[in-house]
N, C-alpha and C positions, 0 to 999 in steps of 0.2 A: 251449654249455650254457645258455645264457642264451636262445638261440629255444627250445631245448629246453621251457623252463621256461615261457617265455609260452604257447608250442603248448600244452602242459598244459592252464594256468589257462584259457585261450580254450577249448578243449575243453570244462573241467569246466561252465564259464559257460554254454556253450549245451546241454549235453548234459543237466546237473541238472535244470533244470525241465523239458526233456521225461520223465524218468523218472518226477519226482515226480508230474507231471498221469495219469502212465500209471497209476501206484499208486493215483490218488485215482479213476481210473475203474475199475478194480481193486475197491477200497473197495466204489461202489455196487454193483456187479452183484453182490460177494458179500453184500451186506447182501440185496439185492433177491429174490436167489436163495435166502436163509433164508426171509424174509417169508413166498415162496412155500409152500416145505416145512412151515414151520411152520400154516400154511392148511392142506395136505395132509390129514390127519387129518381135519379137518371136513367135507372135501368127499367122504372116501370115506366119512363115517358119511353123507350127505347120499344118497351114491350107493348106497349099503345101503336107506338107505330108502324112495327111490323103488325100489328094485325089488322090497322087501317090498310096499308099497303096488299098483305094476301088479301082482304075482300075483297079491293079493287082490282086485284088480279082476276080473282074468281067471275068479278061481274063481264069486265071488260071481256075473256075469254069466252065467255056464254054468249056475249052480244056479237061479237065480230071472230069469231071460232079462229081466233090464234091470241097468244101472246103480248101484249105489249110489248114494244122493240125496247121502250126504257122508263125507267119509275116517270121521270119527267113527262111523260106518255100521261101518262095517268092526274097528271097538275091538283095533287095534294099537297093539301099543308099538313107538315110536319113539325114534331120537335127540334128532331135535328136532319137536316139537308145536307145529304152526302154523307150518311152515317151507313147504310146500306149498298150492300154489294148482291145486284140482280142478275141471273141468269135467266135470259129472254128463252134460250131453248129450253128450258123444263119449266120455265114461268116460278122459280123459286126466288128466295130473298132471305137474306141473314142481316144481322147489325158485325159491323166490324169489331165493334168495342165489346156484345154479349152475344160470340157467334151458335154458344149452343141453347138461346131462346130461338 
């Protein structure tokens, strides 16, 4: 009864803190994994408006065969104003905050 009972305690000893550490890496990824989601939203308004912005490029380019000189050119409403960076020579457009959408 009595190894019984040290096997136990000697178990509990080494096994506790490997669980605990497992739960505190547990902890971050779920915290990290909200963080993420809760950005979500921003980047799909982000993504909405860069693709309002290329059609309006596209249109305006076909009607007056150059470029818009600047997004303000184009007078949309957007999510966010002054979140894009326009290059009037290639007619291109990024977001500063998600530049590889």
């Amino acid at each position: 009864m009595m190894k019984n009972s040290m096997f136990l305690l000697l178990s509990l000893v080494i096994l506790l803190p490997l669980a605990c550490s497992k739960g505190e890496k547990t902890k971050v990824e779920i915290e990290k994994s909200m963080e993420e989601k809760i950005k979500l939203p921003d980047k799909l308004k982000a993504i909405n408006d860069l693709k309002k912005i290329r059609d309006a490029i596209v249109i305006f380019r076909n009607l007056n065969e150059v470029n818009p000189s600047s997004l303000e050119e184009l007078n949309l409403e957007l999510y966010y104003q002054g979140e894009y960076i326009y290059d009037s020579n290639e007619g291109t457009v990024k977001s500063k905050s998600y530049p590889n959408t």
